[in-house]
C-alpha positions as a Markdown table, in Angstrom:
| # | Residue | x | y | z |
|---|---|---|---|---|
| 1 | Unk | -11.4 | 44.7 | -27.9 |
| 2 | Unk | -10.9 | 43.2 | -24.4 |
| 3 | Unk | -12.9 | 41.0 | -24.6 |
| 4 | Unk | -10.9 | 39.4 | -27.6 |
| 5 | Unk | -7.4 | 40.2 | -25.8 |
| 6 | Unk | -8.9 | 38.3 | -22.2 |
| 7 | Unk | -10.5 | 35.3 | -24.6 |
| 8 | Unk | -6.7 | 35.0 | -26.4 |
| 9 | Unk | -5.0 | 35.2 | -23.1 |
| 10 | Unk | -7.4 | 32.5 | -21.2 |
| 11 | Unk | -6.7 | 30.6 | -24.9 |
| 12 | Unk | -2.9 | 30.7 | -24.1 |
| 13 | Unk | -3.0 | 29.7 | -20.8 |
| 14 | Unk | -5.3 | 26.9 | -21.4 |
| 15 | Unk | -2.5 | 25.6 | -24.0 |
| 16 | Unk | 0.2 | 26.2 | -21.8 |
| 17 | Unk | -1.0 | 24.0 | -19.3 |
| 18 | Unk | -2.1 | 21.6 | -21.4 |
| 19 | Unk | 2.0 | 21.1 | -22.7 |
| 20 | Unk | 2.7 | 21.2 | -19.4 |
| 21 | Unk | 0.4 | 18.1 | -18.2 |
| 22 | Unk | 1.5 | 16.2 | -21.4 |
| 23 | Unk | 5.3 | 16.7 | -20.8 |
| 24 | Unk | 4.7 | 15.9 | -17.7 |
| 25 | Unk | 4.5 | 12.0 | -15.6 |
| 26 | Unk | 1.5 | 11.2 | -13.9 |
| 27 | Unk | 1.6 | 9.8 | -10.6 |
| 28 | Unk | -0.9 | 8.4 | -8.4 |
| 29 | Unk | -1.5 | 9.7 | -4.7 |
| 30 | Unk | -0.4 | 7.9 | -1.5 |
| 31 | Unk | -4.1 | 8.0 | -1.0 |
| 32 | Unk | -5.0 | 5.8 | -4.4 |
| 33 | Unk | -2.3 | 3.9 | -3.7 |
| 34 | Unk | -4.1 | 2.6 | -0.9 |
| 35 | Unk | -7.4 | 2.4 | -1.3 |
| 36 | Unk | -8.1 | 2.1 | -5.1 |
| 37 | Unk | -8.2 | -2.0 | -4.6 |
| 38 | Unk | -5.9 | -2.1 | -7.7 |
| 39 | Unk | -2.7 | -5.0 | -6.9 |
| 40 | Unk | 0.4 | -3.0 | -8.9 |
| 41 | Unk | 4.0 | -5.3 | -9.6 |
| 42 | Unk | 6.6 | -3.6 | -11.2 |
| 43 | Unk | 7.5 | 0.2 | -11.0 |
| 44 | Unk | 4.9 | 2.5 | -9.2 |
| 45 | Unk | 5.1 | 6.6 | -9.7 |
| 46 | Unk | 3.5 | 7.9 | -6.6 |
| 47 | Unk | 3.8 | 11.2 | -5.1 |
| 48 | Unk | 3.1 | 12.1 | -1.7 |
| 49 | Unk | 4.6 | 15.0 | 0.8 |
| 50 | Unk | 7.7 | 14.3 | 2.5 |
| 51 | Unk | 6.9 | 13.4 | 6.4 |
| 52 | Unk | 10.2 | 12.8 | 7.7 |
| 53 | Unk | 14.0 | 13.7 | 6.1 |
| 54 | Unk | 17.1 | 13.3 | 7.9 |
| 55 | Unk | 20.7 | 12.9 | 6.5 |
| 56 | Unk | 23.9 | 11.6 | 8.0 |
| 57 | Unk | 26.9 | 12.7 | 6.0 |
| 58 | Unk | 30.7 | 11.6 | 5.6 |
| 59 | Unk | 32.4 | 13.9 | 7.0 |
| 60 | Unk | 35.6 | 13.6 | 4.8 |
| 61 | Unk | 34.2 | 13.9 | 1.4 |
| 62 | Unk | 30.5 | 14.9 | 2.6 |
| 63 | Unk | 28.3 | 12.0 | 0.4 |
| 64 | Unk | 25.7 | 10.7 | 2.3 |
| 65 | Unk | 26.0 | 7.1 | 4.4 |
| 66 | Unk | 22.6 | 7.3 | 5.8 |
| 67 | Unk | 19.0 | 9.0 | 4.7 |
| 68 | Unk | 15.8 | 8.5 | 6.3 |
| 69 | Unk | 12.8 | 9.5 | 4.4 |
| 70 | Unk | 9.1 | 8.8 | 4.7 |
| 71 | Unk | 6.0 | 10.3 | 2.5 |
| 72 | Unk | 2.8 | 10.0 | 3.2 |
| 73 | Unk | -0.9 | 11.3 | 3.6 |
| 74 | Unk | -4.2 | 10.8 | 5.8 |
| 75 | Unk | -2.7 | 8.5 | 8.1 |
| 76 | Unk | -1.0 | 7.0 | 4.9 |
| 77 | Unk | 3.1 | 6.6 | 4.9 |
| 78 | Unk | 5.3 | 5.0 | 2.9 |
| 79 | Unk | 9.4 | 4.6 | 3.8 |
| 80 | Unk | 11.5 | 5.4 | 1.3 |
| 81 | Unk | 14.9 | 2.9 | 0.2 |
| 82 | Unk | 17.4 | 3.9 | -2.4 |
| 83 | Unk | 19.7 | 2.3 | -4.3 |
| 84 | Unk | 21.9 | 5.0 | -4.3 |
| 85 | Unk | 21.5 | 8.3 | -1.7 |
| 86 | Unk | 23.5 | 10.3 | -3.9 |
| 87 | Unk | 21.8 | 10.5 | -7.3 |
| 88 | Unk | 19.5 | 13.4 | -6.5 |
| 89 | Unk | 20.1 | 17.1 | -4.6 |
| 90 | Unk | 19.1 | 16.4 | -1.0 |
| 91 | Unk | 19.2 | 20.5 | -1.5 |
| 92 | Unk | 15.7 | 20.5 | -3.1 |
| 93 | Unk | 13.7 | 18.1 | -0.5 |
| 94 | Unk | 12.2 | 19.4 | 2.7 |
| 95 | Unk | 9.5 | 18.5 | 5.0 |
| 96 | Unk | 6.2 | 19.2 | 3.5 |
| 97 | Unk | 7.4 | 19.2 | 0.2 |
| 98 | Unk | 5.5 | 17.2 | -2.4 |
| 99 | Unk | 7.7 | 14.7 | -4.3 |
| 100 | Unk | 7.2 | 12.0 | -7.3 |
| 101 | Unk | 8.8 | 8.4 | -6.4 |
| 102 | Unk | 9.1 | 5.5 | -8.7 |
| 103 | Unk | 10.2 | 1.9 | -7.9 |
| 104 | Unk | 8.6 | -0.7 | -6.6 |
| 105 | Unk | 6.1 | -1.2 | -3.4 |
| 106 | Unk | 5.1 | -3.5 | -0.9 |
| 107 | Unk | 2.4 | -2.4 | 1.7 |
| 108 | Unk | 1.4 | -3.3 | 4.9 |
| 109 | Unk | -2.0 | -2.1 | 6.5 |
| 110 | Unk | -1.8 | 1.8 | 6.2 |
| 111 | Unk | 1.9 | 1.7 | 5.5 |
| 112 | Unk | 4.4 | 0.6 | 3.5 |
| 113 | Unk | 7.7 | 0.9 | 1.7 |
| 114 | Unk | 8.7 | 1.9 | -1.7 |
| 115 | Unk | 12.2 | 1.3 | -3.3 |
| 116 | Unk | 13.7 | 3.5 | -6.3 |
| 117 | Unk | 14.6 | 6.5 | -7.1 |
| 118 | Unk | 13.3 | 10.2 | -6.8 |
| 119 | Unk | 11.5 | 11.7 | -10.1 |
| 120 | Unk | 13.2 | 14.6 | -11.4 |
| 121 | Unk | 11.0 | 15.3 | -14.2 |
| 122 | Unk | 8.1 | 17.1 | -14.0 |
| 123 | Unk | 4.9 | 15.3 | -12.6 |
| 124 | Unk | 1.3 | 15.9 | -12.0 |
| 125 | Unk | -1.0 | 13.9 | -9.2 |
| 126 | Unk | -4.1 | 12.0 | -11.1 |
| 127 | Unk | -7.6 | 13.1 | -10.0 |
| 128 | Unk | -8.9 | 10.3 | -7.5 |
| 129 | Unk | -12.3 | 9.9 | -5.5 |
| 130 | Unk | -11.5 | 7.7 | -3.1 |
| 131 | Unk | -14.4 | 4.8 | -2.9 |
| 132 | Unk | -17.5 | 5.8 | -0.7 |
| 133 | Unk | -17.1 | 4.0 | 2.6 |
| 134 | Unk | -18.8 | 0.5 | 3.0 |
| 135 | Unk | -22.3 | 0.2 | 5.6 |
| 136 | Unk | -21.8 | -1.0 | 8.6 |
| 137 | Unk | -24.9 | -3.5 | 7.7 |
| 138 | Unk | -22.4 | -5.6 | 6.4 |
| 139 | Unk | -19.0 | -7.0 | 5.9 |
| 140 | Unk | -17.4 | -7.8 | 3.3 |
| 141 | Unk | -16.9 | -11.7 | 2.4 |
| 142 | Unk | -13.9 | -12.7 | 0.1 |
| 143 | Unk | -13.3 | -16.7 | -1.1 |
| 144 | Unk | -9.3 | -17.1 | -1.2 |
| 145 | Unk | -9.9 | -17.8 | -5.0 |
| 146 | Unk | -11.4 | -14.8 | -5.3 |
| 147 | Unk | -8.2 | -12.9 | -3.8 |
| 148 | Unk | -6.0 | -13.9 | -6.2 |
| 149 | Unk | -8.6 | -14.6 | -9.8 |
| 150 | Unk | -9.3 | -10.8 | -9.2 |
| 151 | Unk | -6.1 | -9.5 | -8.2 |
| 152 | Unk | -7.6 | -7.7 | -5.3 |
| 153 | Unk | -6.3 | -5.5 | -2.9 |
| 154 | Unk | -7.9 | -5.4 | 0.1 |
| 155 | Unk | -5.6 | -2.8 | 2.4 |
| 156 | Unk | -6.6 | -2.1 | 5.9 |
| 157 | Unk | -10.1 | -3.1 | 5.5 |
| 158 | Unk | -11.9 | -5.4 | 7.8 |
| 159 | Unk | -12.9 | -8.7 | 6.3 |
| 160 | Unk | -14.1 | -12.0 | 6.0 |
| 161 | Unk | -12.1 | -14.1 | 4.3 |
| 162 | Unk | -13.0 | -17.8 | 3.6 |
| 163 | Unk | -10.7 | -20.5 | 2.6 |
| 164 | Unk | -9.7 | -24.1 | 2.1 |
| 165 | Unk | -7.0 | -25.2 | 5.4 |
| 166 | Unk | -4.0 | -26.8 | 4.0 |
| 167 | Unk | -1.9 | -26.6 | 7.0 |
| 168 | Unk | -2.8 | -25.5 | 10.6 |
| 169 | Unk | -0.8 | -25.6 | 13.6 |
| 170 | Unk | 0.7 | -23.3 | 16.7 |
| 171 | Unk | 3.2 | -20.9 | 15.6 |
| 172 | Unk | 6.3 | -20.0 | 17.5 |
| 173 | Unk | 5.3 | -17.0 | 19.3 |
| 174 | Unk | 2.3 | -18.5 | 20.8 |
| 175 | Unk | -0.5 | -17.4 | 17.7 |
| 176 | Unk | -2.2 | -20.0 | 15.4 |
| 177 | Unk | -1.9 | -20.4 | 12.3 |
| 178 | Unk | -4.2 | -21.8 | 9.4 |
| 179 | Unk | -2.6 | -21.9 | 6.0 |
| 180 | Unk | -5.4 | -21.2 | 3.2 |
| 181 | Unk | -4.4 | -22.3 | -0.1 |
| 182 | Unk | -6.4 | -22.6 | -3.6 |
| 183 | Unk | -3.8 | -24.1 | -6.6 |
| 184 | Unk | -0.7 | -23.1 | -4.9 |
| 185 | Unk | -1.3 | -19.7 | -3.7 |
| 186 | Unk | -1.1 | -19.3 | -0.1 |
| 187 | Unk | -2.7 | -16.7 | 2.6 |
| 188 | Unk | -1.3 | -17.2 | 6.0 |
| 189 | Unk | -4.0 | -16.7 | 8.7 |
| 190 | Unk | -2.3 | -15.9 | 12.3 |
| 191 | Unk | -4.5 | -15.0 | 15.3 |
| 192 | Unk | -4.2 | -12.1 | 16.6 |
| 193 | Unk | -2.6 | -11.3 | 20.1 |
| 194 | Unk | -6.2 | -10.2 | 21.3 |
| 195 | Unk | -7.8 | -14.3 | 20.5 |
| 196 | Unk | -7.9 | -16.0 | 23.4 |
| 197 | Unk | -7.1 | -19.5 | 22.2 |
| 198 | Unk | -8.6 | -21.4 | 25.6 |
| 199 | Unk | -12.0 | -19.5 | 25.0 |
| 200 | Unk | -11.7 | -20.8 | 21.0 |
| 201 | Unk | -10.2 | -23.8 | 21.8 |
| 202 | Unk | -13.6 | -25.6 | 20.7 |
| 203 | Unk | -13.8 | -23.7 | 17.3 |
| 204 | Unk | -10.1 | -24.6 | 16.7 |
| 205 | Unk | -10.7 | -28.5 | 16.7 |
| 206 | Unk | -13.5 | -28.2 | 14.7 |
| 207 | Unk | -11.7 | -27.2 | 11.7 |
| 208 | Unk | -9.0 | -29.4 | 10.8 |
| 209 | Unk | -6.9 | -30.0 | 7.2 |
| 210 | Unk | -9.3 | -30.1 | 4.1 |
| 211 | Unk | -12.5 | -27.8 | 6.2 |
| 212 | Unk | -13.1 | -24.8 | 4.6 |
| 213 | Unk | -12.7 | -21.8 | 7.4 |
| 214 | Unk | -14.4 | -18.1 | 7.7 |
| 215 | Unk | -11.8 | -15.7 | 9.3 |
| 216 | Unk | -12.7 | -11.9 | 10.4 |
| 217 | Unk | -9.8 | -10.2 | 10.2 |
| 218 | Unk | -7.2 | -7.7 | 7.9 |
| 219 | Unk | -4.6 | -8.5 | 5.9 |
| 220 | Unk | -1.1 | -7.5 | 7.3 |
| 221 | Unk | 0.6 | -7.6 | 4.2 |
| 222 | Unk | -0.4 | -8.0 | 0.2 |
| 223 | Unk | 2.6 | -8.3 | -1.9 |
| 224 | Unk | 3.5 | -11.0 | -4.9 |
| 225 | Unk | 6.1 | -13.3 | -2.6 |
| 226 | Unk | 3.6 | -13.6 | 0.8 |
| 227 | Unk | 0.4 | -12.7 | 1.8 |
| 228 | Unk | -0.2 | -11.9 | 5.4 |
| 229 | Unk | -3.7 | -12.2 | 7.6 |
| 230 | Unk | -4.3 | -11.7 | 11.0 |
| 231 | Unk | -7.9 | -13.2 | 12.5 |
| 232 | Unk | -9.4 | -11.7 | 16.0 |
| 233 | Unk | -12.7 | -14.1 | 15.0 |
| 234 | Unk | -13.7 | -17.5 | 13.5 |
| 235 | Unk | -17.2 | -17.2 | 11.5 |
């Protein structure tokens, strides 16, 4: 007899949860976000714990001018912009809380912001194995067609990307810059602050407008309006 009463118990509970996931929104982690390789436009629901949360109130009619709020995880953060500051319970969040976000992101090596709104419905976190680091044998090689056919994200990871030069010349803050460009979309290569240009200076003539360059670098930033890369190496 309790043996039936524990199986029709574990049956409830089983069920229970199982309402509970399907009322519920899914949200990726701040960790998937990152590294899954997946390029998202639109509205994201990600969920993260909160890292930093201050408020500055008005101190006539106490609704908020000011919030400052960052998620994140494993080195991960995201900075958080609302619309409005007043359309959730600043009551409910505190550091090291776990909270849902939806809106829309752009990200930048291992951070990035996120603008929307809070989720107050219920929410789970999908199950994510993050992909198993690469070999240090190799590095990865990406054509700038390949970029944008596939839709890739590449995040913080160290690459070789290799491109057409449609434009190269000295930027303003003393870094150089090689626009790569395949049917109108656009990666903009800048040096990085450790490339000694007098030591390059060779390797920088030899590719002019039309060559096809190999740059060891990250990207800096991955979003729909601009594509950032920053190269400490020509291949």
């Amino acid at each position: 007899m309790k043996k039936v009463i524990y199986a029709v118990c574990l049956l409830l509970v089983i069920l229970l949860n199982g309402n509970l996931v399907a009322n519920s929104i899914e949200a990726i982690s701040v960790e998937q976000l990152f590294t899954d390789g997946v390029k998202r436009e639109g509205q994201v629901t990600v969920a993260a714990p909160v890292l930093t949360f201050e408020v500055e109130k008005n101190p006539f009619d106490d609704t908020i001018i000011n919030l400052t709020l960052t998620v994140g995880e494993k080195g991960r953060s995201l900075s958080v912009f609302f619309d409005d500051y007043n359309n959730f319970n600043i009551e409910e969040i505190f550091i090291g809380k776990t909270i849902a976000l939806v809106g829309t992101v752009i990200l930048t090596g291992n951070s990035g912001i996120i603008k929307g709104e809070i989720l107050t419905n219920d929410f789970y976190i999908s199950e994510y194995r993050a992909p198993y680091p690469k070999s240090n044998l190799g590095i990865r090689q990406i054509e700038v067609n390949q970029y944008f056919d596939d839709e890739l994200f590449v995040g913080s990871e160290k690459v070789v990307i290799s491109g057409v030069i449609s434009e190269r010349l000295m930027a303003a803050d003393g870094t150089v810059l090689f626009l790569l460009s395949d049917l109108g979309r656009e990666i903009y290569a800048y040096s990085s602050y450790n490339f000694d240009i007098n030591k390059n200076s060779q390797e920088l003539r030899a590719h002019d407008v039309g060559d096809k360059i190999s740059l060891f670098g990250s990207f800096d930033m991955e979003s729909s309006f601009m594509t950032i890369f920053t190269f400490t190496k020509i291949m």
